[in-house]
N, CA, C and O atoms as a printed pandas DataFrame, in Angstrom:
     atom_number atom_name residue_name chain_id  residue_number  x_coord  y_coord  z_coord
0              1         N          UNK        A               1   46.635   35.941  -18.162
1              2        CA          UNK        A               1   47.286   34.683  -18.438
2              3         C          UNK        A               1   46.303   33.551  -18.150
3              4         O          UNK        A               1   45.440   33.648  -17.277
4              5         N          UNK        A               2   46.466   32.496  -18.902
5              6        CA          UNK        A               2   45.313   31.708  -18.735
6              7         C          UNK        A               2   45.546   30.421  -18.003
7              8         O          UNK        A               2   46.494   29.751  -18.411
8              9         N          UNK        A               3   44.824   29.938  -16.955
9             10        CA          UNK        A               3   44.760   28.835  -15.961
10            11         C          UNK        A               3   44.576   27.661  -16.641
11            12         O          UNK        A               3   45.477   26.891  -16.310
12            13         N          UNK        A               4   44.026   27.289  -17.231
13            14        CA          UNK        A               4   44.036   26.405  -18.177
14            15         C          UNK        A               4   43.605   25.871  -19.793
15            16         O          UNK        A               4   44.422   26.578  -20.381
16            17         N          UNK        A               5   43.154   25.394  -20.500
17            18        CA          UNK        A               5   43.240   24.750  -21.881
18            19         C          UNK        A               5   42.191   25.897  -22.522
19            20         O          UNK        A               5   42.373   26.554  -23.546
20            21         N          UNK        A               6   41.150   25.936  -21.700
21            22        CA          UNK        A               6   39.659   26.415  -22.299
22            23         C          UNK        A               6   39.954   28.011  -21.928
23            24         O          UNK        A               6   39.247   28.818  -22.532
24            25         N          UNK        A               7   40.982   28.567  -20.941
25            26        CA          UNK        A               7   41.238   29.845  -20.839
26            27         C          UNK        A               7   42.074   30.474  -22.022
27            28         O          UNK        A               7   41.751   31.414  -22.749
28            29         N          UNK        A               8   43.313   29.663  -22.033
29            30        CA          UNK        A               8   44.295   29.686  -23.071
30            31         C          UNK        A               8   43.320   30.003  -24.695
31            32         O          UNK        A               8   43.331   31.002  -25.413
32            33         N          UNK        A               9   42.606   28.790  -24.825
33            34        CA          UNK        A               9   41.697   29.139  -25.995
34            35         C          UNK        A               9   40.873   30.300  -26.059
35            36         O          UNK        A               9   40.813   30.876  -27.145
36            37         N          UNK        A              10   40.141   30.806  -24.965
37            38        CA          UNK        A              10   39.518   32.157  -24.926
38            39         C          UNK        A              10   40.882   33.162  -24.984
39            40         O          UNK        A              10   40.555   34.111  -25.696
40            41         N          UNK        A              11   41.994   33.301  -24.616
41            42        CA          UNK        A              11   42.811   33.974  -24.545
42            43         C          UNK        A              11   43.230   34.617  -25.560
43            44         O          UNK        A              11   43.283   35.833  -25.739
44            45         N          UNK        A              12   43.595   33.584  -26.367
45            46        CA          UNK        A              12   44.033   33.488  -27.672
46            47         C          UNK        A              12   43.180   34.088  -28.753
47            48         O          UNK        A              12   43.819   34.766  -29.558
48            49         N          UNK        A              13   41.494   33.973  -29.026
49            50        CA          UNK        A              13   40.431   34.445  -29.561
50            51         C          UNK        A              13   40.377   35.784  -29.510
51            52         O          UNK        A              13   40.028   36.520  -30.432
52            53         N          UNK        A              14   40.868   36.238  -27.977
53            54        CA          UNK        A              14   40.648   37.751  -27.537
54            55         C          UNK        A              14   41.902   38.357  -28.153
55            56         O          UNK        A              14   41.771   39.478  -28.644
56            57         N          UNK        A              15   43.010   37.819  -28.193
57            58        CA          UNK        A              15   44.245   38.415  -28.849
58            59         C          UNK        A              15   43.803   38.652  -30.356
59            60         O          UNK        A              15   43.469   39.692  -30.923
60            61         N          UNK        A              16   43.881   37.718  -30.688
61            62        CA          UNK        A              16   43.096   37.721  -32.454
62            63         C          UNK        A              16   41.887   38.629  -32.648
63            64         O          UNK        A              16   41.987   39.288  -33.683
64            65         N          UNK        A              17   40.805   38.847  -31.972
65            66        CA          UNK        A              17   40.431   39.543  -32.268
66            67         C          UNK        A              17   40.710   40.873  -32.144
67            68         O          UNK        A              17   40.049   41.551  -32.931
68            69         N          UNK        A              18   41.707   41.708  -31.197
69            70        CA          UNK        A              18   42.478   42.750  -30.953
70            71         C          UNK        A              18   43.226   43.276  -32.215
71            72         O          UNK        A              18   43.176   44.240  -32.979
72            73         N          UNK        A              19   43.892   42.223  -32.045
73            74        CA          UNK        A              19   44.657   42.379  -33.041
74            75         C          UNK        A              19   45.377   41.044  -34.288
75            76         O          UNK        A              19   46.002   40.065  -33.881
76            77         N          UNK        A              20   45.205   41.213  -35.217
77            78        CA          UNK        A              20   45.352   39.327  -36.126
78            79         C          UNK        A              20   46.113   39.781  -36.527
79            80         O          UNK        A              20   45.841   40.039  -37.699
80            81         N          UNK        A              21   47.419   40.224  -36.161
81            82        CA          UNK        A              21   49.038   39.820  -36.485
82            83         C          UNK        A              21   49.417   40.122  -34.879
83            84         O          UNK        A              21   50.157   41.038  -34.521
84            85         N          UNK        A              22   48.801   39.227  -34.045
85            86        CA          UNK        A              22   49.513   39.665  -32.485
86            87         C          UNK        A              22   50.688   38.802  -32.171
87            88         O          UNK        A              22   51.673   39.154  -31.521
88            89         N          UNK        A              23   50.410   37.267  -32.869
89            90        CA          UNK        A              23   51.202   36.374  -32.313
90            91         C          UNK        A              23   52.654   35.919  -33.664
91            92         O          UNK        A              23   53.549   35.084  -33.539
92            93         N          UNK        A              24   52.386   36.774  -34.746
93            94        CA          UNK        A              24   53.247   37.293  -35.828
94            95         C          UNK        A              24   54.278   38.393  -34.989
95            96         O          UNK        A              24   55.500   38.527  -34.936
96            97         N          UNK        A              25   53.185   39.057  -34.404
97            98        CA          UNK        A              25   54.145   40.539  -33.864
98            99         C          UNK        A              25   55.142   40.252  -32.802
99           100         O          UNK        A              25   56.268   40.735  -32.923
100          101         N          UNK        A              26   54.899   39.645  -31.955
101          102        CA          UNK        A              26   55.113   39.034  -30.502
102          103         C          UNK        A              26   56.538   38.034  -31.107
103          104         O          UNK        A              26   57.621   38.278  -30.575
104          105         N          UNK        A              27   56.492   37.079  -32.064
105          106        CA          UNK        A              27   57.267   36.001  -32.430
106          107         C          UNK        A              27   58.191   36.553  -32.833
107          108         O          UNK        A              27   59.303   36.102  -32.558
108          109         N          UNK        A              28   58.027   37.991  -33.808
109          110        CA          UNK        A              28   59.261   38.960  -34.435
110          111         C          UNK        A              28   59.982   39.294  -33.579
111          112         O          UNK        A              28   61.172   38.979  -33.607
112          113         N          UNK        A              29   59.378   40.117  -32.462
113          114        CA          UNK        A              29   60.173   40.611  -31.574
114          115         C          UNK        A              29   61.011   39.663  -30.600
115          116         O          UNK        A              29   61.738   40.132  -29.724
116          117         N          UNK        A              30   60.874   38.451  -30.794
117          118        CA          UNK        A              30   61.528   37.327  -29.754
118          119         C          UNK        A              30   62.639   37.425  -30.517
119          120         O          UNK        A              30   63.614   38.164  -30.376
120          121         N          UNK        A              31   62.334   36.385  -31.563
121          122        CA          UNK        A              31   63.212   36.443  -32.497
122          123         C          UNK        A              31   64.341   37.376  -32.900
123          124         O          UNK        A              31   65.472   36.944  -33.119
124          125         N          UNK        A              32   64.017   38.673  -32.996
125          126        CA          UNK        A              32   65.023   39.806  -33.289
126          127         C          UNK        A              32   65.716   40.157  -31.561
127          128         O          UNK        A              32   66.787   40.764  -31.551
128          129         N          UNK        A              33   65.348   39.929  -30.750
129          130        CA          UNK        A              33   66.005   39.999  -29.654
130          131         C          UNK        A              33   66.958   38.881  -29.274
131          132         O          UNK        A              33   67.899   39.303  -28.603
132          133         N          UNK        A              34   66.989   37.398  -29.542
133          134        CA          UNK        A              34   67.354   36.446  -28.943
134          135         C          UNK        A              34   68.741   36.258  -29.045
135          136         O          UNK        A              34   69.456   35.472  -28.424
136          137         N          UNK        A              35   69.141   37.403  -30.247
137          138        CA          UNK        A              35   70.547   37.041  -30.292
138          139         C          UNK        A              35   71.647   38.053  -29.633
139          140         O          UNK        A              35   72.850   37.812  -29.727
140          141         N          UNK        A              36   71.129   39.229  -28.944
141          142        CA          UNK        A              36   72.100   39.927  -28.734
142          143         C          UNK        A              36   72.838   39.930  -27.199
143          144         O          UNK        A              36   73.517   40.841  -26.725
144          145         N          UNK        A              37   72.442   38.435  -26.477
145          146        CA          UNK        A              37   72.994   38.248  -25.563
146          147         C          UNK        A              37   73.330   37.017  -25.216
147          148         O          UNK        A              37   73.036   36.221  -26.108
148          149         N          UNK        A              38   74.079   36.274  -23.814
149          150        CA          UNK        A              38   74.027   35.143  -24.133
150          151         C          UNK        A              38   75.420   34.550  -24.361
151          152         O          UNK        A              38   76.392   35.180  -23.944
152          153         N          UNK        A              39   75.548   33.636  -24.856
153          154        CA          UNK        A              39   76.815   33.073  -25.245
154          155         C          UNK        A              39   77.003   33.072  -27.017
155          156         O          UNK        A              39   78.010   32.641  -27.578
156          157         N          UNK        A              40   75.793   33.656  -27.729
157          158        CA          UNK        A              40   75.858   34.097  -28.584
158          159         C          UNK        A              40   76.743   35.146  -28.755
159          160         O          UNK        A              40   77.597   34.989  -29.627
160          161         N          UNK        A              41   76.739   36.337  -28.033
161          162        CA          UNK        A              41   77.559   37.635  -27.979
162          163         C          UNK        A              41   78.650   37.484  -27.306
163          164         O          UNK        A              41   79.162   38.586  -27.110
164          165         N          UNK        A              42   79.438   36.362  -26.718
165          166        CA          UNK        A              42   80.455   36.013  -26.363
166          167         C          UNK        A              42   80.856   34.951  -26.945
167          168         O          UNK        A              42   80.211   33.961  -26.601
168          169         N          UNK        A              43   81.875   34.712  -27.882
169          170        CA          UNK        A              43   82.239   33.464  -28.535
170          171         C          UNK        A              43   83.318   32.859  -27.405
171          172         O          UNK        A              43   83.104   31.846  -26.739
172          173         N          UNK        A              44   84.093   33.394  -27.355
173          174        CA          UNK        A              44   85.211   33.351  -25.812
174          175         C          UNK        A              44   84.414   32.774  -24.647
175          176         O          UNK        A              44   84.670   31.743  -24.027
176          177         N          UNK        A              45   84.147   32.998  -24.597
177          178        CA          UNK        A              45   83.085   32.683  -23.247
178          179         C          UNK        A              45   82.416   31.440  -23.031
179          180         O          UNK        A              45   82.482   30.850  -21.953
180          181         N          UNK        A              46   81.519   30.856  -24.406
181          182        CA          UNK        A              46   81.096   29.867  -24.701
182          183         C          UNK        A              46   82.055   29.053  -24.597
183          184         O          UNK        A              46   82.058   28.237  -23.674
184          185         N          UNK        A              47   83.239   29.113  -25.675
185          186        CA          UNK        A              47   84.476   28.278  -25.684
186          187         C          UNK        A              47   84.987   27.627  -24.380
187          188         O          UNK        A              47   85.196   26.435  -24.156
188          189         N          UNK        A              48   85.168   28.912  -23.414
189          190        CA          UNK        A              48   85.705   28.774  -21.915
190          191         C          UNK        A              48   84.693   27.743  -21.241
191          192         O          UNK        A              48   85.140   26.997  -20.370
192          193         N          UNK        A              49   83.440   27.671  -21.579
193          194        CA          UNK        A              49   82.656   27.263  -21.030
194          195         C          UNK        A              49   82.071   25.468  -21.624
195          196         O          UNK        A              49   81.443   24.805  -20.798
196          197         N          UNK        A              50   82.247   25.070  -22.534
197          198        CA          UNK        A              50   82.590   24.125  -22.996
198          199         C          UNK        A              50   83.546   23.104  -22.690
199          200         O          UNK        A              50   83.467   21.881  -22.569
200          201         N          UNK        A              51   84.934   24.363  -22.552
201          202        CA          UNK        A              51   85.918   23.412  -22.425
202          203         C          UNK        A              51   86.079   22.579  -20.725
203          204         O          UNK        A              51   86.391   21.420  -20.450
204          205         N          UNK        A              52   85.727   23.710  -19.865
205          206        CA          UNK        A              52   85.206   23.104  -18.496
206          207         C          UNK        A              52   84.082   22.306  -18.225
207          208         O          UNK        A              52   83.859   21.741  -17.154
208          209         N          UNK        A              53   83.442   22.281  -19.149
209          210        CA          UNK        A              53   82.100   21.127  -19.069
210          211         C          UNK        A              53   82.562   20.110  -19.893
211          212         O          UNK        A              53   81.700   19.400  -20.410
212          213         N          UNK        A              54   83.717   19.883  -20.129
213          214        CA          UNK        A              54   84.104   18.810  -21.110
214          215         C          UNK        A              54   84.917   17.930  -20.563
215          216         O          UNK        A              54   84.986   16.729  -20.823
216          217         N          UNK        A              55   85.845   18.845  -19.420
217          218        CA          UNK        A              55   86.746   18.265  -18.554
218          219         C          UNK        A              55   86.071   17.781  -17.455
219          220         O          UNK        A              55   86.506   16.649  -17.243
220          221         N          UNK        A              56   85.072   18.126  -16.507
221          222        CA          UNK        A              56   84.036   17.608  -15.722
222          223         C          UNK        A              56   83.539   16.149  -15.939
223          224         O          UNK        A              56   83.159   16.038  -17.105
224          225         N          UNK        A              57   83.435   15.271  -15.409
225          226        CA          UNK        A              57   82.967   13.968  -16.061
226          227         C          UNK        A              57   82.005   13.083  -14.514
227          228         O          UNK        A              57   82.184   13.511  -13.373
228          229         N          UNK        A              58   81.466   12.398  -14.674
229          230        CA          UNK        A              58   80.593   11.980  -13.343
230          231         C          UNK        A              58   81.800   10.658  -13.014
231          232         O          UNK        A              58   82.132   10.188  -11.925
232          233         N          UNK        A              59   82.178   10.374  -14.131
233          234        CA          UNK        A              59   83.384    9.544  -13.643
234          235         C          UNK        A              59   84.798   10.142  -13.510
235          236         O          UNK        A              59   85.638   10.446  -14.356
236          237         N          UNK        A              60   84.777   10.222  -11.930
237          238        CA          UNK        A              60   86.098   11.511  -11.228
238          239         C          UNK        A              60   87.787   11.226  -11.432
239          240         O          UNK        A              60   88.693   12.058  -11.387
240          241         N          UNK        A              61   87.892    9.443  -11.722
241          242        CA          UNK        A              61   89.229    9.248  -11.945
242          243         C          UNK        A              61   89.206    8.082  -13.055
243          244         O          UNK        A              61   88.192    7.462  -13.374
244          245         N          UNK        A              62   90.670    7.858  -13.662
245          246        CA          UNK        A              62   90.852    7.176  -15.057
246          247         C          UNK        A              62   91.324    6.127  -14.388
247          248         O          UNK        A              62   91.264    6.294  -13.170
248          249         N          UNK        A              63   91.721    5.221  -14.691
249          250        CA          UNK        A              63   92.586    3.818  -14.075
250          251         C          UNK        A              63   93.657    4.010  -14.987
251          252         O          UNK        A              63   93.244    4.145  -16.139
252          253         N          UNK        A              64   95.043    4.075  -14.854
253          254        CA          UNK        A              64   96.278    3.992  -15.397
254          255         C          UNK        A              64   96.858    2.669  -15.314
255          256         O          UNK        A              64   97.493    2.440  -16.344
256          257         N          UNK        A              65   96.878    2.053  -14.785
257          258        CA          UNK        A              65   98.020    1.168  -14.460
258          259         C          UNK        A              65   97.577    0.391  -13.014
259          260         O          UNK        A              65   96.899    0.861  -12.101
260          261         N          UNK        A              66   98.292   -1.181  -13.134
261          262        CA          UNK        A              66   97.832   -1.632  -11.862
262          263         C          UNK        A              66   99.315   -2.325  -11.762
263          264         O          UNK        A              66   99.930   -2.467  -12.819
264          265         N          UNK        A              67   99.928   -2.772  -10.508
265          266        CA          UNK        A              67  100.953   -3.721  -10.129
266          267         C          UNK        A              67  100.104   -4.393   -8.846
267          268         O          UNK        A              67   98.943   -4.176   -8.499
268          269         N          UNK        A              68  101.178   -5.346   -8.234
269          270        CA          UNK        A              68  101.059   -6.009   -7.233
270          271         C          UNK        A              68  100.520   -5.488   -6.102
271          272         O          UNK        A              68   99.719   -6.061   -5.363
272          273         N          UNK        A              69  101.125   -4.006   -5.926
273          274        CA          UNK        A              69  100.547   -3.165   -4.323
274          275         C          UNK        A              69   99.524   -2.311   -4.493
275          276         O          UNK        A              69   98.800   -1.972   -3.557
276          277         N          UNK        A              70   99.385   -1.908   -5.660
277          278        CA          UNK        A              70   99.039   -0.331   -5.759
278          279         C          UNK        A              70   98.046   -0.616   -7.101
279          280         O          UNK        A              70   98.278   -1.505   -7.920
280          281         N          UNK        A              71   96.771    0.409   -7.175
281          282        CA          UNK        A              71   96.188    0.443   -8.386
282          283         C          UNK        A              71   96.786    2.031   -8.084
283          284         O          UNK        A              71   97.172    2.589   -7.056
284          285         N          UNK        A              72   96.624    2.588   -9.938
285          286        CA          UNK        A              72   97.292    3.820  -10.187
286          287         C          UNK        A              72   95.523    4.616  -10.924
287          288         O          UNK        A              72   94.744    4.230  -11.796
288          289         N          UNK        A              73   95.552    5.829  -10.000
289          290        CA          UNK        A              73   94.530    6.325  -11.120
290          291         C          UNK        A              73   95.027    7.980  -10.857
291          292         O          UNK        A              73   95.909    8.471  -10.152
292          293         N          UNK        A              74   94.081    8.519  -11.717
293          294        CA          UNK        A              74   94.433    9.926  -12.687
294          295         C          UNK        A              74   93.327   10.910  -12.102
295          296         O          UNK        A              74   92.386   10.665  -12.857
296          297         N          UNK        A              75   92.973   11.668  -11.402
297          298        CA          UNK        A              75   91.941   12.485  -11.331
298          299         C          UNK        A              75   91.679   13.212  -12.584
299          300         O          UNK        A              75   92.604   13.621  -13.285
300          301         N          UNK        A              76   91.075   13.295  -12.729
301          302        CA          UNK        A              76   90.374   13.913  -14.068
302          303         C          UNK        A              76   90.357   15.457  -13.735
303          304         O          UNK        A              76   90.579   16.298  -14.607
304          305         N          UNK        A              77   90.175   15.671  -12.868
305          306        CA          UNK        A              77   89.621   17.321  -12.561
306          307         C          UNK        A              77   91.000   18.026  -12.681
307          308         O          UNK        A              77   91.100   19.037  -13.378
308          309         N          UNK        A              78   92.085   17.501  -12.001
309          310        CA          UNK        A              78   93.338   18.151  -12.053
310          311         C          UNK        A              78   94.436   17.432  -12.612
311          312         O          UNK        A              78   95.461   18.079  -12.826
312          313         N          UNK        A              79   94.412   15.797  -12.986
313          314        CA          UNK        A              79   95.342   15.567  -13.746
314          315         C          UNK        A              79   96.355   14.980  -12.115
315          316         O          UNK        A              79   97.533   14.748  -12.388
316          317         N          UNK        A              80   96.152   14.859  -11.288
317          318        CA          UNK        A              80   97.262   14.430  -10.218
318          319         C          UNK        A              80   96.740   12.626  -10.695
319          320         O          UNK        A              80   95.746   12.229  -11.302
320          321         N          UNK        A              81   97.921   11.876  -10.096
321          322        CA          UNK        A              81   98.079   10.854  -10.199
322          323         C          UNK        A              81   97.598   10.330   -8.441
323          324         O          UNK        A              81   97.711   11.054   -7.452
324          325         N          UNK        A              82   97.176    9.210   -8.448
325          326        CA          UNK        A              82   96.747    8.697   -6.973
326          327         C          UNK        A              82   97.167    6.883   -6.967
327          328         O          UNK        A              82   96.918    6.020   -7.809
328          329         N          UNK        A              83   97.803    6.811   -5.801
329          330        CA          UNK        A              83   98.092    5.707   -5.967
330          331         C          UNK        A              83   97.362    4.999   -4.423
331          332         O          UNK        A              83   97.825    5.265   -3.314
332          333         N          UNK        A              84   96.272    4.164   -4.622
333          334        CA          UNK        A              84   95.530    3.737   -4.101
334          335         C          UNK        A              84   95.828    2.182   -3.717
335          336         O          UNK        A              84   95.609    1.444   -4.677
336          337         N          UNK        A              85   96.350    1.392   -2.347
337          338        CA          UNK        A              85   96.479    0.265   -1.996
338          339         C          UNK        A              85   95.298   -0.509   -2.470
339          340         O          UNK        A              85   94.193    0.033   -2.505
340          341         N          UNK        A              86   95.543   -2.274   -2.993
341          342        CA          UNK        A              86   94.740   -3.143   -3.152
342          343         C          UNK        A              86   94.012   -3.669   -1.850
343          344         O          UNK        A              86   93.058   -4.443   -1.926
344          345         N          UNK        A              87   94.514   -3.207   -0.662
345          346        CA          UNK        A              87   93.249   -3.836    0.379
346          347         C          UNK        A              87   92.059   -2.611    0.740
347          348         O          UNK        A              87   91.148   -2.692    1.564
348          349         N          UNK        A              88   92.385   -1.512   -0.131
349          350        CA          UNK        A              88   91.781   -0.182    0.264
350          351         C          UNK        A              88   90.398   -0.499   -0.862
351          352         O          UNK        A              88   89.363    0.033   -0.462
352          353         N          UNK        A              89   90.265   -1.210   -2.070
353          354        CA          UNK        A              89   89.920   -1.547   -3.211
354          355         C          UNK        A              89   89.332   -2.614   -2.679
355          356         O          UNK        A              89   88.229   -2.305   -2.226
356          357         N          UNK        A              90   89.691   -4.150   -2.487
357          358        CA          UNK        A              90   89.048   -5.020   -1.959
358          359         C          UNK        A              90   88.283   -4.975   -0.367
359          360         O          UNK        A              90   88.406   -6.001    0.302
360          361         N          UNK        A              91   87.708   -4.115    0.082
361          362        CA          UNK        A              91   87.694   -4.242    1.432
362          363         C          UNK        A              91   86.589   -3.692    1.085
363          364         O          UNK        A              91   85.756   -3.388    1.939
């Protein structure tokens, strides 16, 4: 494996000269492998996995509603309602 730019380039020369369909041969075999695992071979799975990365958000609650005492918000993660005092907010 090569340490750096000028190794990589000798590397590469020595492959080719070995063999000049190495990096043809090498690319096939990625290629014909890449699909038989993965979330490729699980459609279910992916789905499941989507739909929880969809519900996840960096912003953890919604704002619903505000009155006089209380702001109202929504957790996102589970859907509970929270009712949070205005000096808890201003303070």
């Amino acid at each position: 494996m090569a340490g750096n730019k000028i190794g990589g380039i000798k590397a590469a020369k020595k492959n080719l000269a070995r063999d000049p369909d190495f990096y043809k041969r090498i690319g096939s075999i990625g290629g014909s492998r890449s699909h038989e695992c993965g979330f490729w071979s699980n459609r279910k799975l992916a789905s499941t996995a989507g739909v929880r990365g969809g519900k996840l958000s960096k912003r953890g609650f919604r704002l619903v509603r505000k009155d006089d005492e209380f702001v109202y918000y929504v957790d996102k993660a589970n859907g509970k309602e929270l009712k949070v005092p205005w000096e808890r907010i201003n303070a």
